[in-house]
C-alpha positions in Angstrom: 0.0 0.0 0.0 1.4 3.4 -1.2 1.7 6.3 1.2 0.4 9.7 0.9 4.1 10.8 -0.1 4.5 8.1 -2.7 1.0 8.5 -4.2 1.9 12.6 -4.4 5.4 11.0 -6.1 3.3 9.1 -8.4 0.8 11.4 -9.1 4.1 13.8 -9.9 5.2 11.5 -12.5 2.7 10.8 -14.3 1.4 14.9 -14.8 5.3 14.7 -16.3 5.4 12.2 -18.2 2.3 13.4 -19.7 3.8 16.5 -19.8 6.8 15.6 -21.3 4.8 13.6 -24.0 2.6 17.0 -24.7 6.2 19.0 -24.6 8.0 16.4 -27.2 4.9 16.4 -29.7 4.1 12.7 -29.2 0.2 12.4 -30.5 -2.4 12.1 -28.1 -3.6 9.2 -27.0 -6.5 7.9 -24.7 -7.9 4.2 -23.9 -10.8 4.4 -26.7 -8.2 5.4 -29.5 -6.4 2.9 -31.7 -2.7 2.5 -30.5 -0.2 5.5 -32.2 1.8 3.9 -34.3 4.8 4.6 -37.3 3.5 1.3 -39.5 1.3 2.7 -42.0 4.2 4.8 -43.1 6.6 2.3 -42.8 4.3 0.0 -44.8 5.0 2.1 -47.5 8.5 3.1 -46.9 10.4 -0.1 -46.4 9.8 -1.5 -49.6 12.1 1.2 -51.2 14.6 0.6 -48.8 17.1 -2.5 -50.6 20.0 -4.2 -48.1 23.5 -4.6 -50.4 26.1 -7.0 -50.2 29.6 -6.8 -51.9 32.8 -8.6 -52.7 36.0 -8.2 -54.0 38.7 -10.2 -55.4 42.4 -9.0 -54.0 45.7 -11.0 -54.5 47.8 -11.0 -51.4 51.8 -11.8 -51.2 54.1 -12.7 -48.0 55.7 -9.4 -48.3 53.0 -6.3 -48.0 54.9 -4.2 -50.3 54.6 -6.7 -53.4 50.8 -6.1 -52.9 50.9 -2.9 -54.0 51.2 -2.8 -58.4 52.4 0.8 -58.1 55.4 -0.1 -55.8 56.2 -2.6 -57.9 55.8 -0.8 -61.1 58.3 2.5 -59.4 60.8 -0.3 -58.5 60.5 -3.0 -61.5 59.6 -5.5 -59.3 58.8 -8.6 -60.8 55.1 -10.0 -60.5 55.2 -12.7 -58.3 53.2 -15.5 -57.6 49.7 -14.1 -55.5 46.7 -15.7 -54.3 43.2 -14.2 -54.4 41.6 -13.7 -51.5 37.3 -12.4 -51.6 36.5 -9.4 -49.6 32.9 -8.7 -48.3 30.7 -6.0 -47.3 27.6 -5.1 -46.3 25.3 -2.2 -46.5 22.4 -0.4 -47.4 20.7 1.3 -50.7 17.1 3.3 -51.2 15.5 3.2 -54.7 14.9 6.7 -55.9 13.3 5.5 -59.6 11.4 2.6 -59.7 10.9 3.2 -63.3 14.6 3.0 -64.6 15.4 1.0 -61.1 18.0 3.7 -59.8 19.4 3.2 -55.9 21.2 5.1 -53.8 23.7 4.3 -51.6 27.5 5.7 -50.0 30.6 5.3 -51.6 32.3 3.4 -49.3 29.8 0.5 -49.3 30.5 -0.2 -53.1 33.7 1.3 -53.3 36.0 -1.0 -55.8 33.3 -3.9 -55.5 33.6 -7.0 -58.4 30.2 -7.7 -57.9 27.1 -5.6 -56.1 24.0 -7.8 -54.7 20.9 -6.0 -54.0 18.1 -7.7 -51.7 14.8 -6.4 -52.0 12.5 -5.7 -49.4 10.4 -9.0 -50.8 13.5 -11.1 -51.1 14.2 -11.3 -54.6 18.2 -10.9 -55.2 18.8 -8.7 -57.9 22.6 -7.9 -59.4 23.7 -4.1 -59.5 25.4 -2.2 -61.8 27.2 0.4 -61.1 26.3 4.1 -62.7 28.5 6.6 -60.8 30.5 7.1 -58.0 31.3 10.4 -56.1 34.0 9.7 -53.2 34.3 13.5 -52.0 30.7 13.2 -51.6 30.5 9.8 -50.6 27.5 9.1 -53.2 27.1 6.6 -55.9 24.1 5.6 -57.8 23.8 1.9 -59.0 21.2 -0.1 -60.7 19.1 -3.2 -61.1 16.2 -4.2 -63.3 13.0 -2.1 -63.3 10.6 -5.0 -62.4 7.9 -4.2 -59.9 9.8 -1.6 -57.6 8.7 0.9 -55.2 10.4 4.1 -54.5 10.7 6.9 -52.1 10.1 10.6 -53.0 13.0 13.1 -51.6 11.6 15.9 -49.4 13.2 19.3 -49.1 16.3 19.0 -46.5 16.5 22.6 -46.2 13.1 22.5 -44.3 14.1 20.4 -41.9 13.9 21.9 -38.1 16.1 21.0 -35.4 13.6 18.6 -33.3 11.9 17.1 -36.3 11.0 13.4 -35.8 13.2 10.9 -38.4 12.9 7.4 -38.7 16.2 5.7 -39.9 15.8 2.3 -42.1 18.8 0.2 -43.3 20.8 -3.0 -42.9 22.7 -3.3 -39.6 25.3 -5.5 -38.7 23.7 -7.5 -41.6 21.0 -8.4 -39.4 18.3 -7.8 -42.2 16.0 -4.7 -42.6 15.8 -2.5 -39.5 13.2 0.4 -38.3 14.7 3.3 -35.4 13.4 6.5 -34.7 14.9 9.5 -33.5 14.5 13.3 -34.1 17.4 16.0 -35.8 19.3 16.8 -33.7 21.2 19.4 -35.3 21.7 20.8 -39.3 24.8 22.0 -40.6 27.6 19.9 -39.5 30.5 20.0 -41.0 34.6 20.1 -39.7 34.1 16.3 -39.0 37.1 15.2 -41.5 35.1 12.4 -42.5 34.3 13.8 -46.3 35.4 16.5 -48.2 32.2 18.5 -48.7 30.3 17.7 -45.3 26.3 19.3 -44.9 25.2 16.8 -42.4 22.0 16.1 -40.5 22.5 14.9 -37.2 20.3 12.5 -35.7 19.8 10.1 -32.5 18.0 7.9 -34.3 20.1 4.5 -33.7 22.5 4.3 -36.8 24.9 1.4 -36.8 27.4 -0.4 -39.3 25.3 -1.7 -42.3 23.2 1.2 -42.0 25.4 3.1 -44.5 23.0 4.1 -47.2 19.9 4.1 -46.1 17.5 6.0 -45.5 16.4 8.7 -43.4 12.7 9.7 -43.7 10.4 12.0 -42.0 7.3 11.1 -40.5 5.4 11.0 -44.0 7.8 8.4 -45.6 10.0 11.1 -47.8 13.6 10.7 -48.2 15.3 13.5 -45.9 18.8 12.0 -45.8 20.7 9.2 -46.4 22.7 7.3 -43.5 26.1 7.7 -44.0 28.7 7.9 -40.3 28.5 7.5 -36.8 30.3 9.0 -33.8 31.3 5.7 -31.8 34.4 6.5 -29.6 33.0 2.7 -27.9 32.4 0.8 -31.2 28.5 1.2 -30.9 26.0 3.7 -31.2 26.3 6.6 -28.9 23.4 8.4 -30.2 24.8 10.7 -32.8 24.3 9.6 -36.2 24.9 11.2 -39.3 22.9 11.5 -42.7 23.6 14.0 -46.3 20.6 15.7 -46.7 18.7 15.1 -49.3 18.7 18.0 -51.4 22.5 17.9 -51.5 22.4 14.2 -52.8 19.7 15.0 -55.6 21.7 17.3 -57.4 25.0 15.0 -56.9 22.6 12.1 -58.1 22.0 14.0 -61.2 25.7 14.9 -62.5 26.0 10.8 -61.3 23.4 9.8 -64.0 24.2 12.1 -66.8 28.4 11.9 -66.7 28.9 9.0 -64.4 31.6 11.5 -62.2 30.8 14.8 -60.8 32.8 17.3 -62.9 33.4 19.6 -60.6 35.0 23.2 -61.4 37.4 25.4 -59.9 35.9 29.2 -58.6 39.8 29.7 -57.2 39.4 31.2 -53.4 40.4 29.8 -50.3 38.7 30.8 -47.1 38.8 30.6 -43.3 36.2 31.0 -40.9 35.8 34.3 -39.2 37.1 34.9 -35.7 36.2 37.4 -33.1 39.4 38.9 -33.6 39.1 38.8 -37.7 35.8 40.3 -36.9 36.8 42.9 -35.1 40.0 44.0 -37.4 37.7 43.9 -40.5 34.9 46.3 -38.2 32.6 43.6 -39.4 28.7 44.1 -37.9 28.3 40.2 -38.7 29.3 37.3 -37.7 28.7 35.1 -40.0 30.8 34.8 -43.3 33.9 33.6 -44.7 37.0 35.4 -45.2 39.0 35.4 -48.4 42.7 34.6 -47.4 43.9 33.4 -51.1 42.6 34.4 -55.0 44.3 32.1 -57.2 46.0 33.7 -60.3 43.5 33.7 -63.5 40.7 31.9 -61.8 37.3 33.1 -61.9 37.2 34.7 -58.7 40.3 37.3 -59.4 38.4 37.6 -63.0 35.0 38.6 -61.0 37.0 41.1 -58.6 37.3 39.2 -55.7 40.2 40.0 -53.3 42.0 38.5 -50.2 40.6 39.8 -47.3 37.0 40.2 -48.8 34.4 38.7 -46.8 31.7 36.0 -48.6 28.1 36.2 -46.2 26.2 35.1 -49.1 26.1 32.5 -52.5 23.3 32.0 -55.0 21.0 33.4 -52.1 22.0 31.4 -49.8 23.4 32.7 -46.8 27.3 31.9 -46.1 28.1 31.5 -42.3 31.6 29.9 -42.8 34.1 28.5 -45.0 32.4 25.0 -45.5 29.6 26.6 -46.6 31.0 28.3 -49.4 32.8 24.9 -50.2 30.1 23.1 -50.4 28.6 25.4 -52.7 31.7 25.3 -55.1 31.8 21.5 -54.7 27.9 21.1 -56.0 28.3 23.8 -59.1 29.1 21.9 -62.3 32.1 23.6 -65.3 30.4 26.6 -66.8 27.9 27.2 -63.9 27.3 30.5 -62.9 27.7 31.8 -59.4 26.7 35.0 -57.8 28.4 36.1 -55.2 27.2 38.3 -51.9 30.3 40.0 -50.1 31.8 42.7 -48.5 34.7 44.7 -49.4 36.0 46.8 -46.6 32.6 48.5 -45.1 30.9 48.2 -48.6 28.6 45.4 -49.5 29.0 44.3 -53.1 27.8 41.6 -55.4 29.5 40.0 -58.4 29.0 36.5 -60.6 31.3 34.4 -61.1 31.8 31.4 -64.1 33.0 28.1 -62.7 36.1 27.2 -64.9 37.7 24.1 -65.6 40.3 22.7 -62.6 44.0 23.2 -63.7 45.9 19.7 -63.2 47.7 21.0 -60.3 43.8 22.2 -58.8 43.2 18.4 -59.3 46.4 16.8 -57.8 45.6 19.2 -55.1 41.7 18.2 -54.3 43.1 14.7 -54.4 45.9 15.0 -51.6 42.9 16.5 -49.8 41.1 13.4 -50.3 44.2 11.4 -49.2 45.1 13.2 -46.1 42.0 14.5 -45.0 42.2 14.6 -41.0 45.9 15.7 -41.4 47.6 19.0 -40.5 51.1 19.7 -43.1 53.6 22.2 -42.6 56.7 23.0 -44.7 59.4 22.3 -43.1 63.1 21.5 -42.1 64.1 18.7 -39.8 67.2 17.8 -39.3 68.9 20.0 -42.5 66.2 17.9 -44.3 63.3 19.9 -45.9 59.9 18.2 -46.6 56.2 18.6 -45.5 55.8 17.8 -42.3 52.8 15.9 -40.9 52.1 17.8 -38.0 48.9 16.4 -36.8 46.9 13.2 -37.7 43.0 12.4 -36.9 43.3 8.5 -35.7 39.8 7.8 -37.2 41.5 9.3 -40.8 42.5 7.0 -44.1 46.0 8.4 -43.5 46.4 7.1 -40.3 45.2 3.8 -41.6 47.7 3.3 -43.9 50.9 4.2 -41.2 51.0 7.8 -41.2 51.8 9.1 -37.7 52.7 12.7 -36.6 55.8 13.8 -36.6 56.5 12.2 -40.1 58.4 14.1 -42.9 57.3 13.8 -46.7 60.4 14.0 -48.7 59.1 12.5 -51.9 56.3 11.7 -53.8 56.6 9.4 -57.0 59.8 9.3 -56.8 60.1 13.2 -57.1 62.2 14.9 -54.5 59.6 17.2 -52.6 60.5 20.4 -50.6 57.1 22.0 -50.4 53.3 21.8 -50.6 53.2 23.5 -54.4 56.4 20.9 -55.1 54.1 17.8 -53.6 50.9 19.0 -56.0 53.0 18.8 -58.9 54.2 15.3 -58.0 51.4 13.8 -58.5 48.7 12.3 -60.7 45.4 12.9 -60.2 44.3 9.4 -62.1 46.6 6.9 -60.0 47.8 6.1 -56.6 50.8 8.3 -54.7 54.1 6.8 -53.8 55.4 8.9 -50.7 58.7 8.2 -48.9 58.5 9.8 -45.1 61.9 10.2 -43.0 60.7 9.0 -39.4 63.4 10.1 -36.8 66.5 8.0 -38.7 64.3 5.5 -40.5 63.1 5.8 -44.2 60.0 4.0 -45.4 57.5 4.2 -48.4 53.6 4.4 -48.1 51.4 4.2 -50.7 48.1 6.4 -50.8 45.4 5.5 -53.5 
């Protein structure tokens, strides 16, 4: 038998829980009513949601470095005998045209895959081909036969609301096709180092390895996002999930159909984020912006005007609040695109348009090595009489940590080509094959390769 204090107590809770469940925006609910529920939705939306399983044939030698064709191809190494070994992986995929049979899905989840398998919501088994990849993005579209396939329509990410409820559907731990739900729990992120052009949509709704793909849907069953990385300092989900909204994924999906690559084009600024101090040396009334700190030579942006120390607050209307922004931007505009640009020089607010121009080689080799060393900090420098570019700091979750990069390294030549600086590494290497670096590491030498 409860006492007066614990029935108060009880009493307490439930006014809050019922509270709380006015306060969150759960629906209403009393005794007479049917039981709220996600499954009509999901009835619909599953279907469209496809689980994808890949391998891949790699040879494998005694000694690690004869693994690698380019090493052997710098040094004239002999091919030697190598077995094959089958790699596997598993993911997920959301069919955005029933009607040619188009999917979805990351980059990484088909990346360099032999074969691509695609199980339907049904259970049929369908092979994939593949249609286009995008790795900076971390986008590919594939395909399978058109034969009785549903699809999901994309909503507009950039109405999405901090607090929105999301339902996340995909393939976990290849445990077959799995429903959680959570709401957005923030918009914008970007600085993570885990892609090169990063708008994400951060969710709690439980995102786990094999979700990687799939979809993220609002509470009427349109695509919002697709499931792409997770924050899991203890291996497992921790709550913060991360999807590329939609709308940046539709007009990547399209350059992915029509050219099979994103040709991407070079506008020739670099940017930093603004600072208090910046802020306060530029007499700035906004916060919010990006600051020119580079124009290259003959690009569109010095064509257009633009000068360092010119601050960017605005894009195609959108509004710029830092230097991802405007990156992202650049990195969705196709060669001959036209972009107008919002800034302010000195005190005085000015507008100019800009044409998106054809990457120089060096622009290339240069987006690439970004690609390559993303989560890394270089320097030029001298160590020991010996000049190089120093790897200053290294992000432990980063490719380039992966493949033995540690700080503290020196990068003293690439290809083969004796390197003393940044410009000097650019012009090493080849945009359309993997990178042959030698790094000095206190008195020992050793070569990694970065493809």
């Amino acid at each position: 038998m409860k006492t007066p204090l614990l029935k108060s107590l009880a009493l307490f809770s439930i006014l809050s829980v019922h509270s709380l469940s006015q306060a969150a925006g759960l629906p209403p609910f009393d005794g007479n009513q049917a039981l709220p529920t996600l499954a009509p939705m999901l009835e619909h939306s599953m279907p469209a949601v496809v689980n994808i399983s890949t391998s891949k044939n790699i040879q494998v030698s005694d000694n690690p470095l004869m693994q690698d064709p380019v090493f052997r191809q710098f040094f004239n190494v002999p091919n030697q005998l190598r077995q094959q070994q089958q790699k596997n992986s598993l993911g997920s995929g959301v069919i955005i045209d029933s009607k040619q049979g188009l999917v979805l899905t990351n980059n990484h989840v088909i990346d360099k895959a032999d074969t691509i398998m695609v199980t339907l919501h049904d259970g049929r088994q369908l092979n994939a081909e593949l249609i286009g990849t995008d790795p900076e993005s971390d986008v590919a579209v594939i395909k399978i036969p058109a034969n009785n396939l549903s699809q999901l329509t994309m909503a507009d990410s950039s109405l999405l609301k901090v607090g929105d409820f999301v339902v996340a559907i995909g393939n976990p731990f290849g445990l077959g096709q799995t429903v959680t739900s959570g709401i957005v729990s923030a918009l914008g992120r970007s600085g993570l180092g885990i892609e090169k052009y990063e708008n994400f949509i951060q969710t709690d709704a439980s995102i786990n390895p094999g979700n990687s793909g799939g979809a993220l849907v609002n509470l009427r069953g349109e695509l919002i996002g697709m499931n792409t990385a997770i924050l899991a300092p203890t291996g497992g989900n921790v709550g913060i999930g991360f999807a590329i909204p939609s709308n940046m994924i539709n007009s990547i999906k399209d350059a992915l159909v029509k050219h099979g690559v994103v040709k991407r084009g070079l506008l020739g600024v670099t940017t930093q984020d603004l600072t208090p101090d910046l802020v306060n040396a530029f007499n700035l009334e906004t916060q919010h912006g990006a600051a020119i700190s580079r124009i290259e030579n003959d690009s569109p942006a010095a064509k257009a005007g633009l000068e360092p120390g010119d601050i960017i607050v605005g894009a195609n209307d959108k509004p710029i609040n830092n230097s991802q922004d405007i990156n992202n931007l650049v990195g969705l505009l196709q060669i001959g695109d036209k972009v107008t640009i919002d800034y302010f020089h000195g005190t005085e607010k000015k507008a100019v348009t800009a044409v998106i121009a054809k990457p120089e080689l060096t622009q290339v080799a240069g987006e690439k090595l970004h690609r390559l060393l993303q989560g890394t900090v270089l320097s030029d420098t001298a160590k020991n009489q010996l000049e190089g570019i120093s790897i200053d700091k290294i992000n432990t979750a980063s490719y380039a940590w992966q493949v033995g990069l540690r700080p503290g390294d020196l990068i003293v030549s690439a290809n083969r080509y004796r390197v003393h600086n940044l410009d000097e590494f650019k012009r090493a290497v080849n945009p359309n094959s993997a990178v042959l670096i030698n790094i000095q590491r206190g008195d020992q030498g050793l070569f990694v390769v970065l493809r």
